[in-house]
C-alpha positions as CSV (number, residue, x, y, z in Angstrom):
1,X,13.1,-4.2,13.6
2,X,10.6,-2.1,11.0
3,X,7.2,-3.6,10.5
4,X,6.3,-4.2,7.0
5,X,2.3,-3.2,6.8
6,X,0.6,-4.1,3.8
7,X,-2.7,-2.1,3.3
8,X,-5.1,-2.2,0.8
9,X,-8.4,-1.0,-0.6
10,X,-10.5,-4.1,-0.7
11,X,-14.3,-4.8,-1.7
12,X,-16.4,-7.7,0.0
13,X,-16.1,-9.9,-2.6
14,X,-12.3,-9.5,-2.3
15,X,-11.2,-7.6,-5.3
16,X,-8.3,-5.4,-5.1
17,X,-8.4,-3.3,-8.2
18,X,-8.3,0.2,-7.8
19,X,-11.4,1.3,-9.6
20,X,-13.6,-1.2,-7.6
21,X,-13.6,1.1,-4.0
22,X,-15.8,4.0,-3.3
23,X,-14.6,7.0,-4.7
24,X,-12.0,8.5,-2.0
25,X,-13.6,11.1,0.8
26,X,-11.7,13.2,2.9
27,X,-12.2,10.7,5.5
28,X,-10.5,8.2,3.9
29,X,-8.0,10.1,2.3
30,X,-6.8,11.3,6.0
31,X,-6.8,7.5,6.7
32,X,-4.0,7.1,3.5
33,X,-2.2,10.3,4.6
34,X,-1.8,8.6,8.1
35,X,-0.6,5.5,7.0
36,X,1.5,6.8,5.0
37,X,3.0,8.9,7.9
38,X,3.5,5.8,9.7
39,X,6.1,4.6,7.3
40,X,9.5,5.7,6.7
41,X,9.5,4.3,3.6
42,X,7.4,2.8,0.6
43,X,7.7,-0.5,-1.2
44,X,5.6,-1.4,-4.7
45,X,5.9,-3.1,-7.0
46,X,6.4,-1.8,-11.5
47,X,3.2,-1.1,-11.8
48,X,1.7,0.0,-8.6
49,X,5.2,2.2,-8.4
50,X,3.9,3.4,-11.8
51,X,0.6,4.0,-11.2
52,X,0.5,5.7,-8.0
53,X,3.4,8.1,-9.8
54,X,1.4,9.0,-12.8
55,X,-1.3,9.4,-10.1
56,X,0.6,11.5,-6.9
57,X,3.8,12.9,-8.2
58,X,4.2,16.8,-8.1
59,X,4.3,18.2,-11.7
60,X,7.8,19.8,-12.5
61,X,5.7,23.2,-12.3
62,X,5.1,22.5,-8.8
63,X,1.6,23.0,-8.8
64,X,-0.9,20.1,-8.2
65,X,-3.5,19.8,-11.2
66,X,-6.8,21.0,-11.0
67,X,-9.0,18.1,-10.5
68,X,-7.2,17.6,-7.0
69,X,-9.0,18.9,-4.2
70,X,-7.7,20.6,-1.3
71,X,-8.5,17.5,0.8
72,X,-6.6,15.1,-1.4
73,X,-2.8,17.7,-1.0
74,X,-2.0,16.3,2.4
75,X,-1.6,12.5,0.7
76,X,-0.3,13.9,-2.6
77,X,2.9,15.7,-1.0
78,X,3.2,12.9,1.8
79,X,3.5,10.3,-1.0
80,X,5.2,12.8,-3.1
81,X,8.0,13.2,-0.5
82,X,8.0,9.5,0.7
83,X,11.2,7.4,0.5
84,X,10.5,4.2,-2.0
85,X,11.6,1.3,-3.3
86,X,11.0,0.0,-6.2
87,X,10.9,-4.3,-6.9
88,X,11.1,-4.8,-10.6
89,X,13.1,-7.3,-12.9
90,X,12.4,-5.3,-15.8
91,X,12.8,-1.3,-15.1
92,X,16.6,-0.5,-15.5
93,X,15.8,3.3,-13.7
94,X,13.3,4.8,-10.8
95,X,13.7,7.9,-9.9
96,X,10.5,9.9,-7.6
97,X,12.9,9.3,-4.4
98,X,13.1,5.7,-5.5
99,X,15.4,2.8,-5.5
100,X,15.7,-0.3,-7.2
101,X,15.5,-3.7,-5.1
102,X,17.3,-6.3,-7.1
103,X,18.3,-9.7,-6.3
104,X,16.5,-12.1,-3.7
105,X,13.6,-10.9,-2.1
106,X,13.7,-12.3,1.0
107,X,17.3,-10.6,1.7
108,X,16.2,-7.3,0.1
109,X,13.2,-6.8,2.0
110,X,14.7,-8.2,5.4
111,X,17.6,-5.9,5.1
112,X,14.8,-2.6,4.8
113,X,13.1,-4.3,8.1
114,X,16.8,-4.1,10.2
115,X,17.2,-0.6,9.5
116,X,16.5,1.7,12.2
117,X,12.8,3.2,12.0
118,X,9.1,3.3,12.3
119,X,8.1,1.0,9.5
120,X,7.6,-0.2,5.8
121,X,4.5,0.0,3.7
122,X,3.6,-2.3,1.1
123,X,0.8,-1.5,-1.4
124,X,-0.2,-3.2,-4.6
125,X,-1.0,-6.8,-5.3
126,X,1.3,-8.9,-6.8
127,X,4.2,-8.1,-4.5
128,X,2.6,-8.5,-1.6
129,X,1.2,-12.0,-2.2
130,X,5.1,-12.8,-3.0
131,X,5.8,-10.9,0.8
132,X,2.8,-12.8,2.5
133,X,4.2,-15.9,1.4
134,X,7.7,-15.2,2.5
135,X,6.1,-14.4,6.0
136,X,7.7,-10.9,5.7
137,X,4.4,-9.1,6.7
138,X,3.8,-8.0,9.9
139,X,0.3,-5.9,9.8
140,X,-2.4,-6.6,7.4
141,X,-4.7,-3.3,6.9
142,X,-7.9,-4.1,4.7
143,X,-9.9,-1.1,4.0
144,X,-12.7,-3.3,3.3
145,X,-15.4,-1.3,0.8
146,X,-19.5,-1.6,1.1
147,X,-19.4,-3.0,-2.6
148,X,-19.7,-5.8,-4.4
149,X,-17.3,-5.9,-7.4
150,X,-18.0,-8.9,-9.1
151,X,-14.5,-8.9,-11.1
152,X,-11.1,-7.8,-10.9
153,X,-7.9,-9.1,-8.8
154,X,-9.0,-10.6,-5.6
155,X,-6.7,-10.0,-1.9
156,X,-3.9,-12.1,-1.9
157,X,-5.1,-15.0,-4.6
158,X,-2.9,-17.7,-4.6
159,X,-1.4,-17.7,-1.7
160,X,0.4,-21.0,-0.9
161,X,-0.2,-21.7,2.9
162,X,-3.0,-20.5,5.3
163,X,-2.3,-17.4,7.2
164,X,-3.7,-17.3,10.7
165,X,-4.5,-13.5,11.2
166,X,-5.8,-11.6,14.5
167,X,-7.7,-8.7,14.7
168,X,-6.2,-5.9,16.7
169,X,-8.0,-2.9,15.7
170,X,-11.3,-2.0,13.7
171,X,-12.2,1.7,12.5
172,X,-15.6,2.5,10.6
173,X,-15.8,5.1,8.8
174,X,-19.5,7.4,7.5
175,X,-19.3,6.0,4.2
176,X,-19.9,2.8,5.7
177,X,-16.1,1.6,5.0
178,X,-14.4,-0.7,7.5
179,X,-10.9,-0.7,8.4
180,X,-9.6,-3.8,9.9
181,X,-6.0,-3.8,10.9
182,X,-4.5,-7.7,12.0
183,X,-1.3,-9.2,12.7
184,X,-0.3,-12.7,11.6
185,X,-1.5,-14.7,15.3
186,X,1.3,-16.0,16.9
């Protein structure tokens, strides 16, 4: 069976937005390219679908823009290229090597972890609160930032039950940034 990994960007204070990390470094964004790579496919949400498109899809001209640096091209095209699908109720079409998942969640998601493979990423933050309560993660990866946001969405908030995690590996990287990776203890 696939693992479903949910990773995330997260500050101490717990908030999940985005803008509230360090600006990326080549450091981290080799740590995004490999977990990326670790995946044979993608799973987000409407608006995390949309945001990392608008953000990582090639331009029709095939060049990358300007403002990305060399650095940043290895996750752009690995992202880019990545297999995903797409859990919305109200988009009628994806397309950026995208599917829909429709109907029950639970059967949707289990039927991606059957297929053959390496595994399943989840990013974003509404679906995967909806995943964690279904027990459908297997691998929690907080990149937890050296910064105290003070607003924003916090990790996971309203989760319905307690999850028990265990840590099984811990990676630190010069900008002070802390990757823990856990697994729900058994």
């Amino acid at each position: 069976m696939r693992p479903l990994r949910y990773s995330i960007n997260v500050t101490l204070d717990g908030c999940c937005h985005h803008e509230a990390a360090l600006p990326p470094d080549e450091e981290s964004m080799r740590f995004w390219t490999a977990e990326l790579e670790r995946a044979d496919a993608l799973i987000f949400g409407r608006v995390t679908y949309r945001m990392m498109e608008a953000a990582w899809r090639r331009p029709p001209s095939g060049a990358w823009p300007e403002w990305m640096d060399d650095w940043q091209r290895p996750f752009a095209e690995t992202i880019d290229a990545a297999k995903k699908h797409v859990v919305s109720t109200t988009l009628d079409v994806v397309d950026w090597n995208a599917e829909l998942l429709r109907g029950d969640l639970r059967q949707a998601v289990e039927r991606l972890k059957q297929e053959p493979g390496d595994g399943l990423f989840v990013g974003g933050v509404t679906l995967p609160l909806a995943l964690a309560d279904l027990g459908l993660i297997d691998e929690y990866v907080f990149v937890v930032q050296p910064v105290l946001a003070g607003h924003g969405p916090t990790l996971l908030s309203g989760l319905r039950e307690r999850i028990r995690l265990e840590v099984v590996e811990r990676e630190t990287f010069r900008s002070g940034v802390e990757v823990v990776r856990l697994r729900p203890h058994a």
